[in-house]
Structures are given as structure tokens and as C-alpha cells.
C-alpha positions, -999 to 999 in steps of 0.1 A, spaced: -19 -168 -497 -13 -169 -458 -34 -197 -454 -12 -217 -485 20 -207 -467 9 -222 -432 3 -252 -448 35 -253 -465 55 -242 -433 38 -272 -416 41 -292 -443 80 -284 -440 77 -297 -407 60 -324 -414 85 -339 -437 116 -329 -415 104 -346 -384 95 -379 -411 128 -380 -421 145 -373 -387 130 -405 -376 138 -423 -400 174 -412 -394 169 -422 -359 160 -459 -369 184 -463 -389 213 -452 -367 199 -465 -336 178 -497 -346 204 -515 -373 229 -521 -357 213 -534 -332 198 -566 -360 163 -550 -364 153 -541 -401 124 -521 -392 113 -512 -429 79 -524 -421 71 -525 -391 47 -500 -373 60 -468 -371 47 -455 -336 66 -492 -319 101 -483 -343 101 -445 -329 87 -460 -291 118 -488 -292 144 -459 -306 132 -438 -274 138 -468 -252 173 -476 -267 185 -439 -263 171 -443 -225 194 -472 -221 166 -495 -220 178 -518 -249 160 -550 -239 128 -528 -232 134 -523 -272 140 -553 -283 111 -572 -267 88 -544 -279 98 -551 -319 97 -589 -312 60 -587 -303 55 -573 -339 66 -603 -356 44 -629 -328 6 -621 -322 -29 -622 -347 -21 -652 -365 15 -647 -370 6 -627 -403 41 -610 -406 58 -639 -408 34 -655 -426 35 -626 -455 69 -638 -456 64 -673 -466 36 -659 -490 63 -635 -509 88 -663 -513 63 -687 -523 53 -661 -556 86 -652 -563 98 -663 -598 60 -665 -613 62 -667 -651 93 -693 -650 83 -731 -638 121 -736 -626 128 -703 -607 90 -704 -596 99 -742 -586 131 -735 -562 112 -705 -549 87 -730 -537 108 -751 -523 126 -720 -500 90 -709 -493 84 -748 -477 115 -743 -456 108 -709 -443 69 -724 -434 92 -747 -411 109 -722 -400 79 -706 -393 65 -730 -369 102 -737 -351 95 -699 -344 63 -697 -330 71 -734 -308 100 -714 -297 125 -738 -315 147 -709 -322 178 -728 -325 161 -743 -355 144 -716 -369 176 -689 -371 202 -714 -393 169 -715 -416 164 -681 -424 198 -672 -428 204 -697 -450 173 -691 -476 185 -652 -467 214 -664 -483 202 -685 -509 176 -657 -520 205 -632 -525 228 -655 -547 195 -662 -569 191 -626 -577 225 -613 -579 240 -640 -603 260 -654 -572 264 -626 -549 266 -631 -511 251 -615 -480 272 -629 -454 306 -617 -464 334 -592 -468 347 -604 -500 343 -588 -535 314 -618 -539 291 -591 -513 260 -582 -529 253 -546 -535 224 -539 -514 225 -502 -521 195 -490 -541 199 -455 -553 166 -446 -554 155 -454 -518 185 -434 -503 161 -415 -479 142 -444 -467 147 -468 -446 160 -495 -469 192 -480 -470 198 -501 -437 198 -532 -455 234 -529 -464 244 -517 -431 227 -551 -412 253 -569 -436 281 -557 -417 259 -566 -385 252 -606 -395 285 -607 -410 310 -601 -386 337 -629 -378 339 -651 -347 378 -660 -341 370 -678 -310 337 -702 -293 315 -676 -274 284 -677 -256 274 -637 -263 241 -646 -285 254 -628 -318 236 -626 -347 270 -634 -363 260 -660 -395 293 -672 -394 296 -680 -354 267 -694 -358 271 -716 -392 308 -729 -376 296 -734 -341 313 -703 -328 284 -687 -314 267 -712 -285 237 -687 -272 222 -673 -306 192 -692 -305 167 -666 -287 135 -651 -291 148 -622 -302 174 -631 -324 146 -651 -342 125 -625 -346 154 -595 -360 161 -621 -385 128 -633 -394 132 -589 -397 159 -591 -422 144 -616 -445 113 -594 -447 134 -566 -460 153 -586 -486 124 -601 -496 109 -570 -505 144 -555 -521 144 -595 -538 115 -593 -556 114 -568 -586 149 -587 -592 137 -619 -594 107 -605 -617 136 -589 -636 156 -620 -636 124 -641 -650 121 -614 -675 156 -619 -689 151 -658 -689 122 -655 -708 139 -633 -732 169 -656 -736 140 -687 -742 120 -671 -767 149 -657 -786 164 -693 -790 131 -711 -797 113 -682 -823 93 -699 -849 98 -736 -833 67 -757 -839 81 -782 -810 60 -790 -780 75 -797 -749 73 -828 -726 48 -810 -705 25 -808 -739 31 -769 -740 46 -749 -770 83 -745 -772 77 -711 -788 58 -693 -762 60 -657 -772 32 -638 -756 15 -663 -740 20 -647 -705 6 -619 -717 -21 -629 -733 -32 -649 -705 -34 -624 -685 -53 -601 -710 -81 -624 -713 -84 -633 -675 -89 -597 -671 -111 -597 -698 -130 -627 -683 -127 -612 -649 -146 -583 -657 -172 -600 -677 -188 -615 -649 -186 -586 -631 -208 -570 -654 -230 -597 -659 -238 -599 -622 -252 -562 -626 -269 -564 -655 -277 -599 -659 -262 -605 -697 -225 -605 -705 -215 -569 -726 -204 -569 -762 -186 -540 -759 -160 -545 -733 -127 -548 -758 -129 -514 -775 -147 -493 -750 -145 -505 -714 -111 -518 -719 -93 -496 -744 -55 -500 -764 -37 -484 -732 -51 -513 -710 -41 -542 -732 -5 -522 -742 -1 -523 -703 -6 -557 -703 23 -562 -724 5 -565 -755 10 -544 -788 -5 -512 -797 -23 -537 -819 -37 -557 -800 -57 -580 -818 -84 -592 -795 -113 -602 -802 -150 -606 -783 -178 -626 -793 -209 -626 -775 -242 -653 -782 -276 -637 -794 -291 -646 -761 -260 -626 -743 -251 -656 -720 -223 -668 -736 -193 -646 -742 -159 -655 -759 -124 -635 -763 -97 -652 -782 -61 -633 -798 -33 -648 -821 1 -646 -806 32 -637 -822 39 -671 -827 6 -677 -848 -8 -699 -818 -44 -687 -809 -53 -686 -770 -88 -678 -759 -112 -682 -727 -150 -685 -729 -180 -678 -701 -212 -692 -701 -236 -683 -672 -267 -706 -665 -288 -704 -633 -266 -677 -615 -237 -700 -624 -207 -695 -644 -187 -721 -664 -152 -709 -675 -138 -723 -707 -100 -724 -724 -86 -728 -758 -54 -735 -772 -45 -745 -813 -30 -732 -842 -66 -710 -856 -97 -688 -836 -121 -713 -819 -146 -724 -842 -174 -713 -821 -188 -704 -783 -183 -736 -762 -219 -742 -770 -217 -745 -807 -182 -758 -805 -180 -782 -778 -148 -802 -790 -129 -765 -793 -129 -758 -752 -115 -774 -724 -126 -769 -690 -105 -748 -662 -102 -784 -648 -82 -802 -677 -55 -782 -673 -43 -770 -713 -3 -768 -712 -7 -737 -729 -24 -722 -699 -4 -728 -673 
């Protein structure tokens, strides 16, 4: 038992000192702009050491480097997030898209050192991102309209900043000032003349990391409860929209994504063995991988695999009574990928029902 107790005790230690600098970053680093929830943990501790030494622009040119250098890959992951965000819905995915283009710009203002270009940018799709998620909440203000950026949960970590660097970006400017705040409104209202710095760009290219990251399981949440709201109001409709999809679109998503997994994993197995499996609903993937999928307890999909084992076929009947399915032939080391969409199971493997399947190419409403 000694040995267990050492471990413990430094264990103990361990998790003390973790938290301690955490509380260090927090108290010392936010207020000063920097959201330092993901950047490396040895420069966040070195830059708290320098600000506590009275070396503040030692700090702050140490955590800038983190956002310039190989490829520009934070800010890039950025771009990436936004770009994602809203999957499942055209129109959220859509405006997302459109804030992911103007972040890329704002991207490239960066790196050219355009920074009185590239800060208005992010603090406005900061903003805009916010209001998106929260029904219409704010980030830049001390009204009752301020978003709640307070999760619960992540008390101990280093998110918790995120609702202190509110007060930071949104303090007032009463008079024109050349100080370089990160102030959103001196800077918006032309209160603020020397905000556009290397710095500045990179703690709020900092920020928007951070939202982003306490953004996106709301906007998946947000997707979720427009999806709902759409399905409820269209159950049992046999309309087709003006894209050529189906108005009633009940577990189509997840569907989809049952049978790329399923097709996924199918050529995985063929390149090792060289045929495609006829077991791999039922035994490789079992009820708890297609329930976690979204799909029932039962499930209802089906596998079909050609006497020669080189063509392989899964298909399932939504909710809705509309039949998706996705086929794989392999020929010469090469696989073709096949889709199907329509009211009954494909008639056959794309082989013996060649009118049934549409290439990946063509683009079936139903599967995108």
C-alpha cells in the first residue's frame, strides 16, 4: 500500500499545481485580451511568469508567435470550425460559410500585417457567431441582451475566462484615444485610433478561437431543434422540394451516415481480404453502433453481397417509408461507389440493376 499512497500524494500534487496555473492564466492573462484555452501550456505559464516580472510586452509577443508560424494552422483551424458549423441544415450551414469566407480574409489581412482590417473582422463574426447561437444575445455589451458565457460544467477550466474577456472587449470609450484598446466599441465608433496591432490581432484572433469552440455544440444543438421543428411540420408529406429532395426527411441524416460507415468499412475489409464481408451488419457492426448513429433499436438494415463477393449493397427504409442505400463494386483494385434513393429496396446490386443507382457524381437530392 506505500507504493499506492506515493502515487496518490503525487498525484495530489499533480492536480494542485494543474489547477494553480490555470488560476494563474486566468487571473493574469484575461484581462490582459489573451484567451489562452488552447494554446501551449509551457508559452501560457512562460508569458504568466513574464507578466508577474513586469515584463508585459515580453508576454504578449510570446503568445502572438503562437497564432503566426507553420502555416498559420491556428488560425487556419479557425476558419475550418466556422466553415462546418451548422452541418445537417443548408441555411445555417450556408451563413456559416459565408462568416468562414470573411474570417479566410481576415486571415490573410493578418498574416500581410493588415491589422486594421483584420481586427473589425473578427469582432464582428465574434459577434455575429454569438447572436446565431444564443437567439440574439450579444458579446459586446452590458445590457440584459449579454450572452451568458458561463458554462457550468467547465468551471475549473480555463473557459471560464470567456465571460471575463467580455468585460475586457466591451468596455466604453467616452472620448477619441490613441491607447490601442481592444475596446469593440472605440473601435466600431472611431474612438480608438491605435487598435490595429500585431498584437491586438492576434488576442482576438485568441477570442474567436475560444467562442468558437464554446459555439459549436450550440449551433449543433440549434440545428438539432430546426430539424425537429421541420420534420414535425412536414411528417407524412409526399412533396419534394425545389432542390428535388424530400420534404419529409425524417432520418435521412442518420441513415446516411449509417451507410457511409457501413461503406467505409467495407473497403476496408476488402483491401485485407480481397472480397467485401457478408457479415458486417449483425456482427462487425452490432444494434449499439447503428442506435449511436441515431437510428432505432431496430434498425432495419440490410446487406447484400454478389456470389463472386465483389459487389456489396446496404440499403434501410426510413421512417418516412423512403428507402436510402449505397452500393460498392471493386474491379481491378478500384472501387465504384453507388447511391439510391425511391419509395422501395433497390431492385438489385448496381450490376443487375443498373437504372436503380446513381453515381457519387450525379449528386441524388436525397443524399446531400
Amino acid at each position: 500500500m506505500g507504493s499506492t499512497w506515493d502515487q496518490l500524494h503525487i498525484g495530489g500534487i499533480e492536480y494542485r499545481r494543474f489547477i494553480e496555473e490555470i488560476e494563474a492564466a486566468v487571473r493574469v492573462l484575461v484581462p490582459r485580451g489573451w484567451a489562452v484555452m488552447t494554446m501551449q501550456t509551457e508559452a501560457i505559464n512562460e508569458a504568466v511568469h513574464l507578466v508577474q516580472s513586469e515584463r508585459e510586452e515580453e508576454a504578449d509577443e510570446l503568445l502572438t508567435d503562437q497564432w503566426e508560424g507553420e502555416g498559420g494552422w491556428r488560425t487556419m483551424r479557425v476558419c475550418k470550425r466556422v466553415q462546418v458549423m451548422g452541418a445537417n441544415d443548408a441555411h445555417l450551414n450556408g451563413l456559416f460559410r459565408e462568416r468562414a469566407r470573411l474570417l479566410w480574409l481576415a486571415k490573410e489581412h493578418h498574416e500581410t500585417g493588415h491589422y486594421e482590417a483584420s481586427i473589425p473582422l473578427l469582432q464582428a463574426q465574434l459577434e455575429g457567431i454569438v447572436m446565431d447561437v444564443t437567439g440574439g444575445k450579444k458579446f459586446f455589451t452590458k445590457t440584459t441582451q449579454k450572452a451568458n458565457l458561463v458554462d457550468p460544467s467547465k468551471l475549473v477550466s480555463i473557459e471560464a475566462g470567456l465571460a471575463a474577456l467580455q468585460a475586457t472587449y466591451g468596455q466604453g470609450v467616452s472620448e477619441t484615444q490613441a491607447k490601442g484598446s481592444l475596446s469593440r466599441h472605440g473601435i466600431a465608433h472611431g474612438r480608438e485610433l491605435a487598435y490595429d496591432t500585431r498584437v491586438n490581432s492576434a488576442k482576438t484572433w485568441s477570442v474567436l478561437d475560444a467562442l468558437v469552440g464554446w459555439a459549436i455544440p450550440k449551433a449543433r444543438d440549434l440545428v438539432a431543434a430546426r430539424t425537429a421543428e421541420s420534420q414535425a411540420a412536414n411528417m407524412g408529406s409526399e412533396e419534394v422540394a425545389e432542390t428535388g429532395h424530400r420534404v419529409d426527411d425524417r432520418e435521412f441524416s442518420e441513415t446516411r451516415g449509417t451507410l457511409r460507415l457501413l461503406s467505409t468499412s467495407a473497403m476496408g475489409w476488402y483491401r485485407q481480404r480481397g472480397h467485401f464481408r457478408d457479415d458486417l451488419v449483425g456482427r462487425i457492426y452490432e444494434t449499439k453502433d447503428f442506435t449511436k448513429k441515431g437510428l432505432p433499436a431496430e434498425h432495419g438494415v440490410q446487406e447484400q453481397v454478389s456470389e463472386d463477393s465483389q459487389e456489396v449493397m446496404y440499403w434501410r427504409e426510413t421512417v418516412s417509408g423512403w428507402v436510402l442505400g449505397n452500393a460498392i463494386t471493386a474491379q481491378d483494385g478500384r472501387f465504384a461507389e453507388y447511391l439510391y434513393a425511391g419509395p422501395r429496396p433497390p431492385g438489385g446490386l448496381p450490376s443487375t440493376a443498373v437504372g436503380d443507382w446513381g453515381g457519387l457524381s450525379e449528386g441524388l437530392p436525397d443524399w446531400t
